[in-house]
C-alpha positions, -999 to 999 in steps of 0.1 A, spaced: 0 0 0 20 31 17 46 42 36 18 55 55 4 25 61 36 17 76 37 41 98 -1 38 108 3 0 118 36 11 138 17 37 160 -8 8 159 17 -16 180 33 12 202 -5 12 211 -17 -22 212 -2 -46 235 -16 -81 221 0 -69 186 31 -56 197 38 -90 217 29 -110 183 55 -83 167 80 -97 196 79 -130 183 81 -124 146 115 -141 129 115 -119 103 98 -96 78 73 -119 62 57 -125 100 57 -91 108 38 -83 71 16 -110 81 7 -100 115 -1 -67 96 -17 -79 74 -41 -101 99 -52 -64 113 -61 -50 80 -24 -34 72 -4 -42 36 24 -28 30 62 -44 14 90 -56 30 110 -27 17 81 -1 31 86 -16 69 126 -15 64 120 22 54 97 33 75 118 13 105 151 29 97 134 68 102 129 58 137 160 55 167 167 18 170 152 21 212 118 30 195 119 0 175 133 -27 197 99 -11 219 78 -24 193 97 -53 177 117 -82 195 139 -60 218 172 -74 225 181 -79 191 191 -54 169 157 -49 151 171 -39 117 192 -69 113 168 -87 131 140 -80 105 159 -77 72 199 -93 79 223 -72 61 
């Protein structure tokens, strides 16, 4: 879809703690489209690395499995 719709499921999780625990889990960045995707969100791959590297890595660990580096964690370089 968007970059907005990126964002808008992001705000979403920081929001919602049942889907930021699912995000938690997620291995990588097919799970976290389809967890998005499950609560009406669609959006690329490339959108959520996009959207994920605009915000400070301690705002995304909050919303997707802290403790590991969340950019290599969703998309390894």
């Amino acid at each position: 879809m968007s970059q907005t719709s990126v964002a808008e499921f992001l705000t979403a999780a920081k929001q919602d703690e049942g889907l930021r625990q699912k995000l938690q889990t997620a291995m990588d960045a097919k799970s976290c489209i389809d967890i998005a995707e499950d609560v009406g969100y669609d959006f690329t791959a490339e959108e959520l690395e996009a959207e994920l590297n605009k915000m400070p890595e301690e705002e995304v660990a909050g919303i997707i499995n802290p403790g590991i580096s969340p950019r290599r964690h969703i998309e390894p370089r």
